[in-house]
N, C-alpha and C positions, 0 to 999 in steps of 0.2 A: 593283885596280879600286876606285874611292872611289864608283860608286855604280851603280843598278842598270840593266840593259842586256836589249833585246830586239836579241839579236844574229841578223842574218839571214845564211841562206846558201844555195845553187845545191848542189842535189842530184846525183848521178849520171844518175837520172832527169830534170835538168834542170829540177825542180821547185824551188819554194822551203820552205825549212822555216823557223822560227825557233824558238828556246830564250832564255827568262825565264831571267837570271842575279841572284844577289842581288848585295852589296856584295860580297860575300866571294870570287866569281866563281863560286860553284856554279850548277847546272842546276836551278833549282824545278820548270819548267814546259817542255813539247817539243811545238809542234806539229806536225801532220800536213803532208803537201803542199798547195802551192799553184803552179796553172798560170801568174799574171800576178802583177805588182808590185801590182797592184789587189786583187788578190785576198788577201795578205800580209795588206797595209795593213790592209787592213778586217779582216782577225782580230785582227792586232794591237789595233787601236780595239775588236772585245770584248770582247778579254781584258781591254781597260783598263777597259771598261767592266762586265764580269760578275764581273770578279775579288772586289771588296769583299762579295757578295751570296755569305752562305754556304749558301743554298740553292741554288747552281750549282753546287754542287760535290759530287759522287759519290763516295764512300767504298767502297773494294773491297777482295777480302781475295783473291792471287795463290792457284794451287792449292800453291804449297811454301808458302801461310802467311804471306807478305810484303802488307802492308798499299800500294794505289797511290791516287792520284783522278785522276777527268777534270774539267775544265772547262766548263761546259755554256753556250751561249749561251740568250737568250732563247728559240728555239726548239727545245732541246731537245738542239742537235747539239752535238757533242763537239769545244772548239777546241784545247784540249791539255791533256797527262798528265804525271803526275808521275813521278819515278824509282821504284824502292821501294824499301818502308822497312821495318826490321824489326819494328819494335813501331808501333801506333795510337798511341802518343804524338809519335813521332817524325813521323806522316804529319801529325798534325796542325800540327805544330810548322811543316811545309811549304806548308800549306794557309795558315796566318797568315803565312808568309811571303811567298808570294804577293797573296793580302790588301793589304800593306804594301808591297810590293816595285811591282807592275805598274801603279798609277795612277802612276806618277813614275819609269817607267823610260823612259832615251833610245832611240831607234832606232838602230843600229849595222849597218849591210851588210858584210859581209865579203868 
């Protein structure tokens, strides 16, 4: 993969989900369901839009110890989370990769 991708896909439940890939094709970012193509879209547009802004982003420590983040929109709600990560350095490492990754990733439907 030469560059980075909000890949969407149709759930069991018929929902939509999408996952933020870097260059490399890893999973930085997973969101939650969506009932319409509308409704995607626009998360996509603010992850693209809240991702640069590192005050959206929530820093959590898992109960085994693993470092995760959410994404926060303007209003507070959570539009997608990270994998986790062993150490805070590596979550961060994910956090700026998102940063960099989702203002310039293409839409890909699956």
């Amino acid at each position: 993969m030469a560059h980075p991708e909000f890949q969407v896909k149709t759930g069991k439940d018929n929902q939509f989900y999408f996952n933020l890939t870097a260059k490399n094709g890893q999973t930085i970012l997973s969101s939650e369901g969506y009932k319409s193509k509308d409704g995607y879209t626009n998360g996509i547009a603010s992850v693209k839009k809240n991702a640069p802004d590192d005050g959206r982003y929530e820093r959590k420590v898992a109960k085994d110890g693993q470092h995760y983040f959410t994404l926060k929109a303007g209003n507070g709600e959570p539009i997608g989370k990270s994998e986790m990560y062993k150490s805070k350095d590596s979550m961060e490492n994910g956090i700026q990769s998102v940063k960099t990754n989702a203002p310039i990733a293409e839409i890909h439907v699956l």
